[in-house]
C-alpha positions in Angstrom: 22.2 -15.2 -20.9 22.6 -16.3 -17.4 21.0 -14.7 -14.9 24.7 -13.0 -13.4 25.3 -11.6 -16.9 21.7 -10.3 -16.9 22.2 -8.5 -14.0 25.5 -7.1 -14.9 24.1 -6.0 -18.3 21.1 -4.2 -16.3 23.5 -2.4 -13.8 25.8 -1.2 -17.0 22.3 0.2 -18.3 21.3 2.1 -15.3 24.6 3.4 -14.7 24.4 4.7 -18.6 20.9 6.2 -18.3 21.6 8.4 -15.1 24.9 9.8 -16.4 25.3 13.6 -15.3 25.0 14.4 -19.2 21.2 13.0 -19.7 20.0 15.1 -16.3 17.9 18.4 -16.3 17.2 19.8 -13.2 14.1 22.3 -13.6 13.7 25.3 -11.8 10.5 25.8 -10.6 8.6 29.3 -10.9 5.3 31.0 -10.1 2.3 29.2 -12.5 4.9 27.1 -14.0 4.0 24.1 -15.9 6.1 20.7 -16.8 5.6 18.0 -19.4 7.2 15.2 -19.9 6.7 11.6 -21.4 7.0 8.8 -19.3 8.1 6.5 -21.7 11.2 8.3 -22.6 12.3 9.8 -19.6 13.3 8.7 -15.7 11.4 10.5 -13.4 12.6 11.7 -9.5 10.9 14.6 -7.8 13.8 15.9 -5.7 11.8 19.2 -4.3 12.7 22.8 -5.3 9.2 23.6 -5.5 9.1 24.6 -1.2 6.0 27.5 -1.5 4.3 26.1 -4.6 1.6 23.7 -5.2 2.6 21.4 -6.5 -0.3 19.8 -8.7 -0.1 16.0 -11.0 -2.4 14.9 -13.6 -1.8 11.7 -15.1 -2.8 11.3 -19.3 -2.1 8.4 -21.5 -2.4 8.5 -24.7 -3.0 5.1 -26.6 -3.8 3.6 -30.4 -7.5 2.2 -29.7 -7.5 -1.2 -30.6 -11.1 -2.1 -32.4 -12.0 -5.7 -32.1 
């Protein structure tokens, strides 16, 4: 694949992956909490949290690979 048709089969991926019918736009309440898994899902903070702390932890979760 050359590397025009590469790029035009990346932009026709990203243009399918933010489609209005794959969003979910949360909103936020009082001692609220939010999961989600990074490897499924894209990811954008966009606010709506104004007056709440607004607190990340990082997990990952792996096989453990014994040598």
């Amino acid at each position: 694949m050359s590397d025009q048709e590469s790029r035009d089969l990346l932009m026709e991926v990203y243009a399918w992956q933010t489609r209005d019918a794959f969003i979910y736009m949360h909103s936020w309440q009082e001692n609220m909490l939010v999961m989600w898994d990074n490897r499924s899902v894209l990811h954008k903070a966009n606010g709506g949290y104004d007056g709440y702390d607004r607190l990340l932890h990082r997990t990952t979760i792996a096989e453990q690979v014994v040598a």
